[in-house]
N, C-alpha and C positions, 0 to 999 in steps of 0.2 A: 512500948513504942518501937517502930521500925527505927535503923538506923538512919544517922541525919544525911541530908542530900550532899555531904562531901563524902561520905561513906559511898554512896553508890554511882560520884564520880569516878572515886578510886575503882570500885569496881571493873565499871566500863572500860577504865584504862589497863585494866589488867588484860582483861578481852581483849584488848585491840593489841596488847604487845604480845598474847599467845598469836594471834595471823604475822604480826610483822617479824618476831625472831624466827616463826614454819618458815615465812618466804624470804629469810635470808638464807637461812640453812641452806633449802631445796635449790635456792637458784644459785646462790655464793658456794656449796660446797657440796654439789648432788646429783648437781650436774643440769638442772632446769628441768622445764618441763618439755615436753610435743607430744604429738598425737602416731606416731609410728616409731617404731624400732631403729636405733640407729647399728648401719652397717658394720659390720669388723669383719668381714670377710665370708668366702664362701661359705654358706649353710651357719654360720654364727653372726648374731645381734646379740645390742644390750636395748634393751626393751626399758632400762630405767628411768626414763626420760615419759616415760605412759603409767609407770608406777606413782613416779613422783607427784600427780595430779591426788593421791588416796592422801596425804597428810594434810593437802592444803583445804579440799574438801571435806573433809573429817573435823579441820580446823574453823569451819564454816557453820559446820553441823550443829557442833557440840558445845564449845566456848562461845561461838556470836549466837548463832542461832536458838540454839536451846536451852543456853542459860538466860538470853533475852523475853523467851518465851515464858521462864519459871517469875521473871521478874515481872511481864506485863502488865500484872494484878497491885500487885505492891509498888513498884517505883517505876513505870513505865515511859519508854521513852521522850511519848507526848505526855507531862505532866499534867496540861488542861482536859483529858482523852476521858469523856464519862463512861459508862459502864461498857455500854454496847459496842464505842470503841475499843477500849480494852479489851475485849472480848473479842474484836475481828483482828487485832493486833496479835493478841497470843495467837490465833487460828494460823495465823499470816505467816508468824516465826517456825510453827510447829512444821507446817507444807515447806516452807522453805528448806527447814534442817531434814524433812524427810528426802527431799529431795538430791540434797548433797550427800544424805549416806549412802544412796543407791547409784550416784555418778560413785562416789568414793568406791563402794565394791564392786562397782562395773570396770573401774580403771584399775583394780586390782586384779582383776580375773584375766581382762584382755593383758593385763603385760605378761602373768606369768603365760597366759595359753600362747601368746606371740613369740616367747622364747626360743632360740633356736642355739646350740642344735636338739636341745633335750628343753621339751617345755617343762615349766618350775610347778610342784602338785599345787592344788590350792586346799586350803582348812586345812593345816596340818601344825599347828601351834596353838601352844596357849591363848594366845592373841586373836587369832582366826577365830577362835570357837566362844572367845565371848564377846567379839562382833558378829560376830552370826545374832548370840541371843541376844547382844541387845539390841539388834536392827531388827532383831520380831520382835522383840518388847515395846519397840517404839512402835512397828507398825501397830501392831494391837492394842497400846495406849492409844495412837494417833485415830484408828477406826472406831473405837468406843465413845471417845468422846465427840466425835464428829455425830456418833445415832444418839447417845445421849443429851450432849448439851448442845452442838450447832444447831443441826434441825432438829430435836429431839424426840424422839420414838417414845420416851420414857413420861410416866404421868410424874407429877413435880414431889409423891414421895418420893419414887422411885429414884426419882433424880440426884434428891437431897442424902439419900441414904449413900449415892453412886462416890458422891463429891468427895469426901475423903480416900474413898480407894483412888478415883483418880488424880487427888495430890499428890499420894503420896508416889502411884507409879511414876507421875512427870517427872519429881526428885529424882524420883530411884533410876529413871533413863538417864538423866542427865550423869548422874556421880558413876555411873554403868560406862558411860560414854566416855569421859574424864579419865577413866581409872583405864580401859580399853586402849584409851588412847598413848596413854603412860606406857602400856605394856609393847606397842606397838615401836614407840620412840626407842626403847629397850631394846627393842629384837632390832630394828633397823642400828643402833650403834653398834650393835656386835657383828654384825655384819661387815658393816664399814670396817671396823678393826680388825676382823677377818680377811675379807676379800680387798679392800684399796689399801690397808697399811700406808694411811696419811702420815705424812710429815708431823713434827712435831710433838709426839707423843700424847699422852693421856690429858695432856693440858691444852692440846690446840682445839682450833672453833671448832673441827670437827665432832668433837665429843664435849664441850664446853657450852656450847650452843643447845643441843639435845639437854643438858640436862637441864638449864635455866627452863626451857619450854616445860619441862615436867614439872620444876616447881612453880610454873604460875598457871598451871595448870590445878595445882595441888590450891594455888591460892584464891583461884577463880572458882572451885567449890565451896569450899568454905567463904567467900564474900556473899555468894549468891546465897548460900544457904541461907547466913545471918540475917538475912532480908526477911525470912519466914519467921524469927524466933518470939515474936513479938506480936497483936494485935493488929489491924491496921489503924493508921495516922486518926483516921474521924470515921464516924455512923455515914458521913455522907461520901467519902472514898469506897465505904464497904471491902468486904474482906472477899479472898476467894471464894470461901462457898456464896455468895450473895451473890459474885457475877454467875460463877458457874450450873448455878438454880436457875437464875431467868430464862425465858423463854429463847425460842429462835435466834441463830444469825440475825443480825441486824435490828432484834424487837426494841423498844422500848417500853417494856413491861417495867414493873418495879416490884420487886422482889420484896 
């Protein structure tokens, strides 16, 4: 059996405190967000204020967005929600989190390319290069399943045979995402303890903050996972592959 419904309250609330410690950090200690470089003199900006948008949309993506997505099926957020809505609800979560990775490496790219007086390279760490893959892995999870199961291209072997590979890639974006994201929080501390040398040492919010966010990030995989370990609840919730077989967006076919 899934776990019980205070289990995937805990859940939820873990997601909601990975966005609320992002957006203390960024604004309490980051210096906030805007949409243009701010000034320091002739021919030099700090463009961090345009960066700063890549954590919080990233935080949008991965922990709300795409671990809500992974739960759809299993503990969705409308409880009463029959198949077909579950089904336009995962679609919903999936478009949404695609959306914020692509503000997220859009706001990444314009602050290093806005730097002045020397613009900052882009993809040049560990961190870059497995957000790269996993924003095509998601793109290419998110394309497949859209010809597959939204409007489905595929005859309902082909479909049924599909349904486990594409479980388990959704997973594997997500803890892809999660783990990405860990590496990312990493590089931006060393940073900070590099280039601002905050007050306070190795114990202030500076670097105390960042790493709370990593372990409930660390805890928001493992919650969401636990959701899959098990059966679903009844024959008449049905399980992933049951929705993911049915027909078209929106059908009410029955599987």
């Amino acid at each position: 059996m899934p776990p019980p419904a205070g289990f995937t309250i805990f859940t939820r609330v873990v997601e909601i405190c990975v966005l609320i410690v992002g957006m203390i950090w960024v604004f309490g200690y980051l210096g906030g967000v805007g949409f243009s470089p701010i000034y320091k003199g002739e021919n030099t900006n700090d463009p961090s204020v345009i960066f700063n948008w890549h954590p919080l949309f990233m935080a949008l993506a991965f922990p709300i967005c795409m671990a809500e997505a992974v739960l759809a099926y299993r503990a969705p957020i409308a409880t009463t929600a029959d198949k077909p809505q579950r089904k336009t609800l995962h679609i919903a979560l999936q478009s949404a989190a695609l959306l914020f990775i692509i503000l997220g490496l859009v706001t990444t790219i314009k602050s290093h390319t806005l730097k002045r007086p020397t613009p900052i390279p882009n993809f040049y760490s560990p961190h870059s290069y497995m957000g790269l893959f996993t924003s095509a892995l998601a793109v290419i999870q998110y394309m497949f399943g859209f010809y597959a199961f939204a409007f489905p291209k595929l005859s309902q072997k082909d479909r049924a045979a599909s349904v486990p590979i594409h479980a388990f890639l959704g997973k594997t974006v997500l803890v892809l995402g999660l783990a990405t994201m860990t590496t990312g929080i990493q590089e931006k501390t060393t940073l900070v303890q590099t280039l601002m040398k905050p007050p306070g040492g190795m114990y202030s919010p500076y670097f105390v903050l960042p790493a709370v966010l990593e372990l409930l990030l660390m805890v928001t995989g493992i919650a969401v996972l636990f959701h899959h370990t098990g059966p679903a609840k009844s024959k008449d919730q049905g399980n992933d592959e049951s929705f993911l077989e049915e027909g078209a967006l929106g059908s009410h076919e029955e599987s």
